[in-house]
C-alpha positions in Angstrom: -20.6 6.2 -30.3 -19.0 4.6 -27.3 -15.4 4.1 -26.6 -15.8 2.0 -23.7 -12.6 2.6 -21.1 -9.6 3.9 -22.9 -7.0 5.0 -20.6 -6.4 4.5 -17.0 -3.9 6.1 -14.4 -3.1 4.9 -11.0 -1.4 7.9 -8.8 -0.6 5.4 -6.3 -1.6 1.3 -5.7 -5.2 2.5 -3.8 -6.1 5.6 -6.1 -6.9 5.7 -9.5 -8.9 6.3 -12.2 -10.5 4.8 -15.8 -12.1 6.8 -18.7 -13.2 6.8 -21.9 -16.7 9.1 -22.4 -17.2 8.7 -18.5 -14.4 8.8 -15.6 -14.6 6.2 -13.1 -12.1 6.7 -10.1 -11.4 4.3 -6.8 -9.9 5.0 -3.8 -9.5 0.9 -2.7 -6.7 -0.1 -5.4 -9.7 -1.0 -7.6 -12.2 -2.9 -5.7 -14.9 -0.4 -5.8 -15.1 2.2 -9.2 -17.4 5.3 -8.6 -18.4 7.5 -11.3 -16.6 10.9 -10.8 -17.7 12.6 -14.1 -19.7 12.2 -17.0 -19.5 13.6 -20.3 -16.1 13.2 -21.8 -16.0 12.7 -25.4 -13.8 9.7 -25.8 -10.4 10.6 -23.6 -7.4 8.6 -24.6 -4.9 9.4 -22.1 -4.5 11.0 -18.5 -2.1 11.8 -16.4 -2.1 12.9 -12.9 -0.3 15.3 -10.6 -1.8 14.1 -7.0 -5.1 12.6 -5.9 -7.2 15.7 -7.2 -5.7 17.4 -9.9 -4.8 15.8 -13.6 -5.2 16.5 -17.3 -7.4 14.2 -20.1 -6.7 14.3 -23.3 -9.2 13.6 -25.8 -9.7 11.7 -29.1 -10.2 14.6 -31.0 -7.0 16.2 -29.6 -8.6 18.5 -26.8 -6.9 18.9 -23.8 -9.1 19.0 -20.1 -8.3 19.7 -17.2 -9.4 17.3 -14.5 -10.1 18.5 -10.5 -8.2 21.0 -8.7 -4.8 21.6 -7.3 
């Protein structure tokens, strides 16, 4: 079962990023979306430190942590 996008999170106005089962990020204030990593089971929020690091929680409650510092 698909979520489709469920959360998004915009560190600044160029980078930012949308999930749901996949995470799509841009680096153009969203004129171009890249798929950055696939596999999430249905995230419903995010939040994110700086361009590289940032947390995901899931629908089920799981907490993910998302890049590096």
């Amino acid at each position: 079962e698909g979520y489709g996008f469920t959360t998004v999170f915009f560190i600044d106005n160029q980078n930012g990023w949308v999930a749901g089962n996949d995470i799509y990020k841009t680096k153009d204030g969203g004129n171009i979306w890249t798929l950055d990593f696939a596999g999430i089971i249905g995230a419903c929020d995010m939040q994110f430190v700086n361009k590289n690091c940032g947390w995901l929680i899931t629908h089920n409650g799981q907490v993910c942590k998302y890049g590096e510092n």
